[in-house]
N, C-alpha and C positions, 0 to 999 in steps of 0.2 A: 504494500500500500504506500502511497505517495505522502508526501509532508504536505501538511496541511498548508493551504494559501489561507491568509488573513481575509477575514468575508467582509464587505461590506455593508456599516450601518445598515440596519432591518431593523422596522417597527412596528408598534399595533396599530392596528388599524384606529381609529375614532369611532363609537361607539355607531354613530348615525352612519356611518360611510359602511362599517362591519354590515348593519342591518340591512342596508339598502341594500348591498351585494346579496345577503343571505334569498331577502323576498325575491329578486328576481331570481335565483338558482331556483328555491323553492318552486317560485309558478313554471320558468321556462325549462326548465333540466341543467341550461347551460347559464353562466354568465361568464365575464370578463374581468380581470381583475389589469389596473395596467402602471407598470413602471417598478415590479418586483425588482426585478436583478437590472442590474445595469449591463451598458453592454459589453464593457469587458469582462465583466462576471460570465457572461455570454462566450465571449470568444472563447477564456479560458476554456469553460467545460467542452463548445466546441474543439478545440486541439488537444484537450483530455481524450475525448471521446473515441476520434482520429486513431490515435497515439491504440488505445485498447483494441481496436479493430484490427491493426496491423499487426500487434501480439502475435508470435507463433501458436500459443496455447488457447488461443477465442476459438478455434476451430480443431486446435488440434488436441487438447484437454479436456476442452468441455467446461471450461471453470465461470466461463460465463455463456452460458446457451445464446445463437444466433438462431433468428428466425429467416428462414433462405424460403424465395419462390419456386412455387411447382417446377417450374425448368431448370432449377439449380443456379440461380444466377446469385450475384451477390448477396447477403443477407442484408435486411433492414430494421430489423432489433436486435440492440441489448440489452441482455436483464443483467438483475442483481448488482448494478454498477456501486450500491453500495460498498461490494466488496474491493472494488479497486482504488477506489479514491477518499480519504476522510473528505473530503469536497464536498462526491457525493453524501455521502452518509451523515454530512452536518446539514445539510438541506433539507432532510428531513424534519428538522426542527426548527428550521428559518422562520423566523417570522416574516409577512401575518399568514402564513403560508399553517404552519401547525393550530395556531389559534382559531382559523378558518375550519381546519378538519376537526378538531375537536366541540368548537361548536356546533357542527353537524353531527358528528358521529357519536361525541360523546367523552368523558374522562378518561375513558378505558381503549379509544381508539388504538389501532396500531398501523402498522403498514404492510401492506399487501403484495406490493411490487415496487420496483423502480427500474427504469431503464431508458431508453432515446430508441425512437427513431426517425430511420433517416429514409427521405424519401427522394430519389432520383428521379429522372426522367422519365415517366410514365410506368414509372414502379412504386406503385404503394398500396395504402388497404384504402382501394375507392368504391366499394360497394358500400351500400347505408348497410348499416346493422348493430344490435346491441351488445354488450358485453355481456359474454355467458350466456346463460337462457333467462327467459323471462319469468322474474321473481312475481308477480303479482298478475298472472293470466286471468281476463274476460272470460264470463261464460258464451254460449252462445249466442244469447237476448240479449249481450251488453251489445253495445256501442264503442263505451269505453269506461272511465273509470269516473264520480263524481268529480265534479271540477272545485268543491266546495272543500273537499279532503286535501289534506297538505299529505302526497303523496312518501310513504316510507323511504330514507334512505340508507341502504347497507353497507355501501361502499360506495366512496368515490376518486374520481381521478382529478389530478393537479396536474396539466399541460401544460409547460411553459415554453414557449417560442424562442429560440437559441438563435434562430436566423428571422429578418424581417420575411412577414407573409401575410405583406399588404396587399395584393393583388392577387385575384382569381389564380394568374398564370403560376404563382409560386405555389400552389397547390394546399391553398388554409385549410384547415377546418372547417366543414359545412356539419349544420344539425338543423332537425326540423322542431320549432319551437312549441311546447307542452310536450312532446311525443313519448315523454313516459307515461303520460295518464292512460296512453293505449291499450296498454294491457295483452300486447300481441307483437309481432316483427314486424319489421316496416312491409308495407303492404308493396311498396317498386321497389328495388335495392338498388336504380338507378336515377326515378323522378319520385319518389315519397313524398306524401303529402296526409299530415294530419290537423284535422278539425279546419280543414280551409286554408291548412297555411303550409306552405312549400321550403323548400331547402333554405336557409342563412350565412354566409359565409361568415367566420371568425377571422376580420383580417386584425392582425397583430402584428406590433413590431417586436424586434429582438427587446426582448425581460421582460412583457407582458404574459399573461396566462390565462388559462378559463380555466373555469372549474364544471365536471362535468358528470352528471348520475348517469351513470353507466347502460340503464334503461331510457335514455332518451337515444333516439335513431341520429347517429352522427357515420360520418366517414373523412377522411381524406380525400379534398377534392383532387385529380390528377393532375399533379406536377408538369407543365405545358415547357417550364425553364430548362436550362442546364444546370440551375444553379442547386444542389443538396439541398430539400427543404428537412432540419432539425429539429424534431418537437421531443424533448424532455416531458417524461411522466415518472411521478410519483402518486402511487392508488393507497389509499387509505381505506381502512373497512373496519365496523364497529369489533370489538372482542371477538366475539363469535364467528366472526368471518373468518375463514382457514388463511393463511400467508400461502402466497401461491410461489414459492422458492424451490423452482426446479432441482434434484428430479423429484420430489415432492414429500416421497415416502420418506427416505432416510438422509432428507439434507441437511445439515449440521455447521451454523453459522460460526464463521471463523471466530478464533479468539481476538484477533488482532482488530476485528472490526466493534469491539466490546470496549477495546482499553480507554480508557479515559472516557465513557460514556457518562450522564451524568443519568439520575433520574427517571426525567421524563425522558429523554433519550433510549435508554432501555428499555422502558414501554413501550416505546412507538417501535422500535424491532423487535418488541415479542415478549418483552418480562412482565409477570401480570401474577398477581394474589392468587391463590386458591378462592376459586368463586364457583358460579354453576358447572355442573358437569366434569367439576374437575381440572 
């Protein structure tokens, strides 16, 4: 693991600024948070990221799993970046980034995943769809789910924009707005539309982020540039949520990723009281 770089002033959010953000997550699935990391914070993890890719051991160990296209082409994530950088692994608890998660998820939240990726030239995940399957399915009679309900959230994702992707052509984030109330998969995994209302583009600049419930219908729109579009996630999910730390069954988080952990920091990677279940 690398020596830590000195982070950049992070704060909390303002009480009224906190809430606004939360209401629109709440109704829309998605919102935007902007001016997190600055942009050398950005470059850094950019040429961090680089740097891990080109590893003999990303491919040939296995110590951080890549996610490669059906036709074998380059891979476009990586997990567990935790493990290779305190960087990473301090971001976890950056503020307003953890204070955000823990208002939603709860005291006990922890972390799920973290990893980048990277989308090239007309290689990315552009079909709409949701994370995992659908935690709250419609019956048949439904429509969709009351809109009066502040929809359950279990887990969610922190995407932070590493590269500007202000423009359609650099391949943003699109979601289609309420689309968790659905209660179903997105009905086109091309043109999606619910309750009247069609795809959004998330254009961002490099240290901006959304925040995103996992049941609302998003994709990566397809990268039209030359230019690598980089989107940084870190998924948080209440206790209960299982850590999805490849290869799953018997993965045993290093020591070295522990040392000097403080507290809450140890929580949010996984240390937690004897409570339900065990």
């Amino acid at each position: 693991m690398e020596t830590k770089e000195q982070a950049l002033p992070a704060e909390l959010l303002p009480p009224d600024s906190l809430n606004a953000i939360l209401e629109d997550f709440y109704q829309n699935g998605v919102t935007i948070v902007r001016n997190v990391l600055s942009r050398e914070e950005c470059e850094r993890i950019v040429d961090r990221v680089d740097e891990i890719f080109a590893e003999p051991y990303f491919m040939q160990m296995r110590n951080v799993k890549a996610t490669r296209t059906p036709d074998g082409k380059d891979p476009i994530v990586v997990h567990r970046l935790f493990e290779c950088d305190l960087m990473f692994r301090d971001l976890l608890v950056r503020e307003p980034i953890i204070s955000i998660a823990e208002n939603v998820l709860g005291e006990h939240c922890h972390c799920i995943a973290q990893g980048c990726i990277l989308n090239r030239k007309d290689l990315g995940i552009n079909r709409f769809h949701i994370d995992d399957g659908v935690e709250f399915p419609i019956t048949p009679k439904m429509e969709r789910h009351d809109p009066r309900l502040r929809m359950p959230v279990l887990r969610m994702s922190v995407q932070i924009a590493l590269t500007d992707q202000d423009d359609v052509k650099y391949g943003p984030s699109q979601f289609v707005p309420g689309s968790h109330y659905s209660g179903r998969q997105p009905d086109d995994p091309e043109h999606p539309t619910f309750n009247g209302k069609a795809p959004v583009s998330l254009l961002m600049k490099a240290g901006d982020l959304y925040l995103l419930n996992g049941q609302t219908w998003h994709r990566g729109a397809p990268n039209q540039s030359d230019r690598i579009r980089y989107l940084f996630h870190q998924v948080y999910g209440q206790r209960f949520v299982a850590q999805r730390f490849w290869p799953y069954l018997n993965y045993r988080m290093p020591d070295y990723v522990l040392e000097g952990a403080d507290e809450r920091l140890l929580r949010v990677l996984g240390k937690h009281p004897e409570m339900a279940y065990g």
